[in-house]
N, C-alpha and C positions, 0 to 999 in steps of 0.2 A: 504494500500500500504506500510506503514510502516513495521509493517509484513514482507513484503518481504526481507525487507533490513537487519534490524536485524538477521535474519535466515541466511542471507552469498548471498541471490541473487542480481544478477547485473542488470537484469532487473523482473519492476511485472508486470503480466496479467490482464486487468481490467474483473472487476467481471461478466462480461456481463451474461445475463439471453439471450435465445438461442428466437432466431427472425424468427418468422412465417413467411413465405413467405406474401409478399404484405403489412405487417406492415409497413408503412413509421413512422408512427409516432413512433413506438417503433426505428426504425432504426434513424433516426435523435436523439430523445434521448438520447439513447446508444455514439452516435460520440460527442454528444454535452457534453456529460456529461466527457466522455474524454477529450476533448480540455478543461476543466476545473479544470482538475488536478494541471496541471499547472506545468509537472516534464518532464524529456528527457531520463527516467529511466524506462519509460512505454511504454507495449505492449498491444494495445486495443484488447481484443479477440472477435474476432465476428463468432459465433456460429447460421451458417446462416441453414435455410431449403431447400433443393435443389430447391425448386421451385424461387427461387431467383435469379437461374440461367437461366430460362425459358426467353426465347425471351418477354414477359410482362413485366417483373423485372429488367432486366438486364441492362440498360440503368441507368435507379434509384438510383438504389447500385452502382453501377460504381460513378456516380454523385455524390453520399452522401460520399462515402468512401474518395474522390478525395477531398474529404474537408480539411480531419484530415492530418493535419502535424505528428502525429506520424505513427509508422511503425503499420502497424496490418497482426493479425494472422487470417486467415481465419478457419473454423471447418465445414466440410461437414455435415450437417444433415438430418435424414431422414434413417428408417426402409432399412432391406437388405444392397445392394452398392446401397448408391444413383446415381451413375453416370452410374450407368450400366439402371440405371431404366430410367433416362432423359438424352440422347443422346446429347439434345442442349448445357446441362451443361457442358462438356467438353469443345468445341471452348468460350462459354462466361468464365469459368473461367480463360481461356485464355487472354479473355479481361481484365477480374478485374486484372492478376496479370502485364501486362501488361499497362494500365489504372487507373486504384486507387490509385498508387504510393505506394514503401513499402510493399508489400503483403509476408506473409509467409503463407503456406499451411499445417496443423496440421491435424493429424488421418486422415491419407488419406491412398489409395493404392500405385499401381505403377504411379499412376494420378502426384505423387508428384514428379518424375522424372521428366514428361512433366511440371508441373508447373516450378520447377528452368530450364528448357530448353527456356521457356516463361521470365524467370528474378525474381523468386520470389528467394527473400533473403533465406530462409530456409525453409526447409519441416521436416513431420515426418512420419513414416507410419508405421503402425500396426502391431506386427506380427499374430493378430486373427483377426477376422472379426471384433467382437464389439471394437476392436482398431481402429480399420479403415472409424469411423464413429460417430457420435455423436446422439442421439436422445435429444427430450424434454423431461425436468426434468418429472417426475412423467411418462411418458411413458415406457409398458412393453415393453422390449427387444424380436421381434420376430425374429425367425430362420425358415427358408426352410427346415430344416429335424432336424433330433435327431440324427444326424453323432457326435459325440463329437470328434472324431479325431485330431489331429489338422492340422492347414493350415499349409502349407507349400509352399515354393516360388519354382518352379522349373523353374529353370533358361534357361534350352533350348529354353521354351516355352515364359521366363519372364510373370509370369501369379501366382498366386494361387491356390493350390488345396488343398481338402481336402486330408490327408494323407491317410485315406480307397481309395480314387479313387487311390492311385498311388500307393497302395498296390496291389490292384485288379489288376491294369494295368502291371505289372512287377514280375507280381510272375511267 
């Protein structure tokens, strides 16, 4: 965490290692090991797997997060959009950002609009896909097609597309 300070930042990220859905005991860990820092200068990152947002989870994580007095940053993880993929994920991170106290929302989509509309302190969102998402360390990055184009925001729709689709679409 020194590190951080030295370098010119005002606040550091703790080093969290990315939490499988249903891990409690890594998820306790991770918060407990934060409240042990023992600084007001830190952001606990939690680099959670969408399943953590799934009606089973969801309850849990709210409860564990609701502990830490510091602020934390949430990290969607999980191949593709994860939020496109679990539906329920959407209304519960709603919950956490509302419920957990302190929530920022990190590599995300347009989700992060809805998140600060819900009270999260800050968000970030991607401007490609693997911005927009976190996987587990050592896990290969998968893609739906070989489109390399890149994304683009089109605002009418507020939506992302690949830039070939809105080539195709407008020529």
């Amino acid at each position: 965490m020194a590190r951080y300070r030295d370098y010119g930042a005002c606040v550091a990220l703790t080093p969290t290692g990315y939490l499988q859905a249903g891990d409690s005991d890594a998820l306790r860990a991770a918060v407990r090991a934060a409240r042990e820092i023992g600084r007001d200068d830190v952001l606990f990152s939690a680099p959670l797997d969408i399943g953590w947002f799934l009606n089973d989870h969801i309850d849990h994580l709210i409860a564990v997060l609701a502990t830490l007095p510091l602020p934390k940053a949430v990290f969607l993880g999980g191949q593709f959009d994860p939020m496109d993929r679990y539906r329920d994920g959407v209304p519960n991170l709603r919950r956490v950002v509302a419920e957990a106290g302190d929530i920022a929302v990190f590599r995300t989509d347009l989700t992060g609009f809805d998140a600060m509309s819900q009270g999260a302190f800050a968000t970030s969102i991607g401007s490609g896909g693997s911005l927009r998402h976190i996987i587990p360390f050592g896990q290969i990055r998968r893609s739906n097609n070989k489109d390399e184009s890149p994304s683009v925001l089109y605002g009418d729709l507020m939506t992302f597309y690949k830039g070939s689709t809105l080539a195709d679409k407008f020529r």
